[in-house]
N, C-alpha and C positions, 0 to 999 in steps of 0.2 A: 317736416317733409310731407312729401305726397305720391298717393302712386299713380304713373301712368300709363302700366298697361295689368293683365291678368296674368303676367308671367311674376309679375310680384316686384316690380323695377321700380324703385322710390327715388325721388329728385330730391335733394337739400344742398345744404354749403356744405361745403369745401370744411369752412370754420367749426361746423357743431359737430361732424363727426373723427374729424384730422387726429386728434390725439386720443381715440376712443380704443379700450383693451378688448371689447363688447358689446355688440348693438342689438335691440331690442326696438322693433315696431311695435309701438300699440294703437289699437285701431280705439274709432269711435264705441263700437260695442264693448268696450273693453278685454278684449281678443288678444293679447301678447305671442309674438312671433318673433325667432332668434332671422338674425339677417346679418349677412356678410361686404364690406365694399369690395364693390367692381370695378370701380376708379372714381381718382381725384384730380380736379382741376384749379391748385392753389392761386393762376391768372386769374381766372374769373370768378374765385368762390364757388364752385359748383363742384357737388356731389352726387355719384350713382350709387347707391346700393341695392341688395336683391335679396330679399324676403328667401330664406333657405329651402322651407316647407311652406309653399304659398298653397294656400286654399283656392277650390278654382270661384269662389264668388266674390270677389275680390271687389271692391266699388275704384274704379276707376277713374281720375280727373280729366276732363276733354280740356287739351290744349290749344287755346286760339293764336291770333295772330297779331305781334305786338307791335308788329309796323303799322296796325289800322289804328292802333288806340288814336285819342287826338286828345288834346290837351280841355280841363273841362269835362271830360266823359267822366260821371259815377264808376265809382271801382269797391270792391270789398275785402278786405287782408282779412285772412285768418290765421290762430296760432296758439300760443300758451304761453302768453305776458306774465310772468310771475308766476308763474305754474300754473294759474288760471285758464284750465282747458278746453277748448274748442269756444277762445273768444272772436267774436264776429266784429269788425270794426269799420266806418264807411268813408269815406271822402272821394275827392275829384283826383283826375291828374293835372300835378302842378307843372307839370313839364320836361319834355324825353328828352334824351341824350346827354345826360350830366353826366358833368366829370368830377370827381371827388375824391379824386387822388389816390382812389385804389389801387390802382394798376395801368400798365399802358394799355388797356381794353375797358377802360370805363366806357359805358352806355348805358347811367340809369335810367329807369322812370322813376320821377317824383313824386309823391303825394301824400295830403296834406290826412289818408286814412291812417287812424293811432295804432303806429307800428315802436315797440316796446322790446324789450331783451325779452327772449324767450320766442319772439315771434318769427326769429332766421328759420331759414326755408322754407316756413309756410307760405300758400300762393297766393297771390293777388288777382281776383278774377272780378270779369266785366259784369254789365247786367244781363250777358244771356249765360253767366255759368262757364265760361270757360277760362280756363289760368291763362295770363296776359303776362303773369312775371312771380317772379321766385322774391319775397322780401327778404333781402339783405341788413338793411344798414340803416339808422337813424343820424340825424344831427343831432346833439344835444349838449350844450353845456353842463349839466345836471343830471344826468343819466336817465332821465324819461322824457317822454315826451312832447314836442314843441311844434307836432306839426309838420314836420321835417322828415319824410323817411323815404328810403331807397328800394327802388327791388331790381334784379337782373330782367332785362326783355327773355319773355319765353321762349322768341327766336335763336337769341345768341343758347339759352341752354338746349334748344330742339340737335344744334349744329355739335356741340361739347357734347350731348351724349351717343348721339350716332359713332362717336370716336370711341367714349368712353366703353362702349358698349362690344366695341369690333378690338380694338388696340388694350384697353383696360389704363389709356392715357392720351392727350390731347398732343396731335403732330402739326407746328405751324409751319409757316412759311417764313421766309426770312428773308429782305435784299442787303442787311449790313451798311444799312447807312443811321444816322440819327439826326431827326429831322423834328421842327419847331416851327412857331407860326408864325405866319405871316402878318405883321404889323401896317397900318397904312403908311411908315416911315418906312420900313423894309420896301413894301411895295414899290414907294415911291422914289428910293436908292436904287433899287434892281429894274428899274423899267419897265413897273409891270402893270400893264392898264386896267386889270380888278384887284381888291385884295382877295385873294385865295391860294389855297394849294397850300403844297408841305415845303418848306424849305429843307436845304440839304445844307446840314451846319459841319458833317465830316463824314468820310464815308470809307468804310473798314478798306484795307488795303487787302488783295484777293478775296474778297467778299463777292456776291450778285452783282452788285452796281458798280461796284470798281472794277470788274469783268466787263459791262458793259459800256463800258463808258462814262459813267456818271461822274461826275466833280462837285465839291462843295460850293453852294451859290449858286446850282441849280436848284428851282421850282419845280417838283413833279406837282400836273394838274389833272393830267388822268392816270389810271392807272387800268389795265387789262379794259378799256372800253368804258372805264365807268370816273366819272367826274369829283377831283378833290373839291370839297370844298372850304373844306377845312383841316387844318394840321392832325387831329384826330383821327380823322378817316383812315390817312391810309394804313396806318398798325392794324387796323381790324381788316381793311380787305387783305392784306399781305401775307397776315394771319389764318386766314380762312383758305389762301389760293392752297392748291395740291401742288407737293414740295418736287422740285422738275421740270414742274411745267414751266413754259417759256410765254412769260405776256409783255404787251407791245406800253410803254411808260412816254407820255407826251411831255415834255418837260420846256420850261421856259429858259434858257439862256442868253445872255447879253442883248435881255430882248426879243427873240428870235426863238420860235418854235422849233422844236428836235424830236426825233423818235427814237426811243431805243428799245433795242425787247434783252432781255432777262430771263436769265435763267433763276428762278425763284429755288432757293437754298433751304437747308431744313434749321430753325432755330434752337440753337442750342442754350440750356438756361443761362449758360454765364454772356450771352452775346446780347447787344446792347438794340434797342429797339423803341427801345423809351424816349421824349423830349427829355431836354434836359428841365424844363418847367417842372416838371416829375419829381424828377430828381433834385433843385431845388428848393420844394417847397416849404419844406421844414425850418432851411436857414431861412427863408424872405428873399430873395433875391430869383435875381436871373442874367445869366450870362449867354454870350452868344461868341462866337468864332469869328477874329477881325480880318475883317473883309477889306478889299481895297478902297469900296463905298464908304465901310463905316468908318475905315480909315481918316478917310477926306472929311466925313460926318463930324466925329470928333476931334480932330483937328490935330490926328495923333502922327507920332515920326517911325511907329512900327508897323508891318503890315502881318505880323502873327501875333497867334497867343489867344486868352478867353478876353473879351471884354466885360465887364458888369454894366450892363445898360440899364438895371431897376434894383429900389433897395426898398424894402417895402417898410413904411412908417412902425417903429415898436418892434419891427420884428429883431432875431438874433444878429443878423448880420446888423442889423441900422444900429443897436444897442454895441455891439463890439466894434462899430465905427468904420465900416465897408461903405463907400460909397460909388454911387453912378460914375461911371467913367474911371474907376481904379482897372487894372489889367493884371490878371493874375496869371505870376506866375512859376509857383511852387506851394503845392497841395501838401500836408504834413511832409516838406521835404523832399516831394516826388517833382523834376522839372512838368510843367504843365503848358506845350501846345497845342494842342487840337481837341476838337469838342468829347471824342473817346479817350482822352488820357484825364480830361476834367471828369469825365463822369465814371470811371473807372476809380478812380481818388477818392471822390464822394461815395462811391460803394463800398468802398474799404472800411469805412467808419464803422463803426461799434455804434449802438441806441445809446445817444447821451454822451456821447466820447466827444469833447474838444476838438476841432479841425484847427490846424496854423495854417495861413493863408499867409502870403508870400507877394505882395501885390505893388507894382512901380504904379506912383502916383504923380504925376510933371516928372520932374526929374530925379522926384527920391523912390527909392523902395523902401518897405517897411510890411514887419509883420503884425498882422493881427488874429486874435487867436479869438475862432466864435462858438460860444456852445450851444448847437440846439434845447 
């Protein structure tokens, strides 16, 4: 971790301190100080805690600004890779906005500086010295090193600990719908002359958007004034809007531009927000909600249900024998229409537990049982 103000406020994950009985800062001077969390933010891996008895000379980290980074810019991770303390390490950034399956608020920066176990929470800062991002996370087959590591934008944790700091927890926004992206085969079903924006695969019943109007196989393209451009986006702005407020959603339907405004709801953990890609990514596949398009698409005689449009080579589903164009429909035994009853099922799972899948194929049903 790091600190960043004189009141003794230390930034880290979420992960290095969650299950701690005990926290202790120890600074570079080798200075040990007892420290308490102030809140935890398990969506985005981000942690606040506060030095109990801060000293007032406290060395401070200046926080910059991680929407300027640009891909290619020198950057420096620092941390304690194997206990090895206050190691310095250099590379470039490999490229922002990753998604990596953490959560529905992924927005990494990537780079290619040697980020190791032990190096969570330490910060990634530019070459004038100021933190540009919180290091989270590596790729690794082998549990070191490959070049591959993750860290949070300093911006998204500037935003989490403003909350962290006033609430002692992070309050999102919520419209209650679950939305995935936009394919140039989707686009070019739904009449839509760019590929962008979030699809709407189902949308909670008295929720924000089924309030306002929304249906599934709508395109939201803007949201409160500001431009989807991809399926990602709008969880983060939705996330960050103040829960109440009412913003204006430009939405594509049967072709045709719409406005509707929204009254943005407060998200509650069990409420569904995530793509289903998200959710999943573990079996290999990905289903989407039969639409009367994809209906016609596949050449199918139902117009409900999940359809699997991808089965990904090797993976669990491809190995248990799921394939493109099966229609599911019963999850361990739970009937399964609509894109929140699919992802609802898939939540249910236990790490490692067998799913029975339930899926007409032409005109037989049959079950197949897949184990992540």
């Amino acid at each position: 971790g790091f600190i960043i103000d004189r009141e003794g406020y230390v930034l880290t994950n979420n992960h290095v301190v969650a299950e701690a009985d005990e926290i202790k800062v120890k600074l570079s001077n080798e200075k040990e100080y007892d420290a308490k969390i102030v809140g935890r933010d398990e969506k985005t891996d981000i942690a606040l805690i506060k030095i109990t008895k801060a000293p007032s000379d406290l060395p401070v980290a200046v926080l910059g600004n991680s929407d300027a980074l640009e891909v290619g810019e020198w950057v420096m991770a620092i941390g304690n890779p194997f206990g090895l303390q206050e190691t310095v390490t250099v590379g470039v950034v490999s490229a922002k906005w990753r998604k990596i399956g953490a959560g529905p608020y992924d927005d990494f920066i990537q780079t290619d500086a040697s980020i190791n176990p032990g190096n969570s929470g330490g910060p990634l800062f530019n070459l004038n010295g100021e933190v540009v991002g919180i290091n989270t996370a590596i790729y690794t087959p082998s549990g070191g090193n490959i070049g591959i590591g993750f860290a949070s934008p300093i911006n998204l944790a500037k935003k989490i600990v403003k909350q962290l700091k006033e609430k002692g927890k992070v309050i999102r926004g919520w419209l209650g719908v679950v939305v995935q992206e936009v394919t140039p085969e989707l686009a070019n079903s739904f009449g839509l002359k760019e590929v962008k924006g979030a699809l709407v695969a189902d949308v909670e019943k008295g929720g924000p958007a089924d309030n306002a109007g929304l249906k599934s196989g709508d395109v939201i393209v803007m949201f409160d004034g500001r431009e989807i451009t991809k399926m990602s986006d709008l969880p983060l702005m939705v996330a960050e809007t103040e829960v109440g407020k009412k913003v204006k959603l430009k939405v594509i339907r049967d072709g045709n531009e719409k406005e509707f405004t929204v009254a943005v709801g407060e998200l509650r953990d069990k409420e569904l927000v995530a793509s289903s890609e998200e959710e999943e990514r573990n079996l290999g596949l990905t289903a989407e909600q039969i639409t009367p398009e994809l209906a016609r698409r596949y050449g199918l005689s139902e117009d409900e249900g999940i359809l699997i449009t991808q089965v990904d080579p090797g993976s669990p589903a491809d190995e248990a024998g799921i394939k493109r164009g099966d229609i599911i429909k019963e999850i361990n035994g739970k009937p399964v229409k609509t894109m929140a009853q699919y992802l609802k099922a898939l939540e249910r799972r236990k790490e490692g537990e067998t799913i029975r899948f339930y899926v007409r194929r032409g005109k037989n049903s049959i079950y197949i049982a897949v184990k992540p």
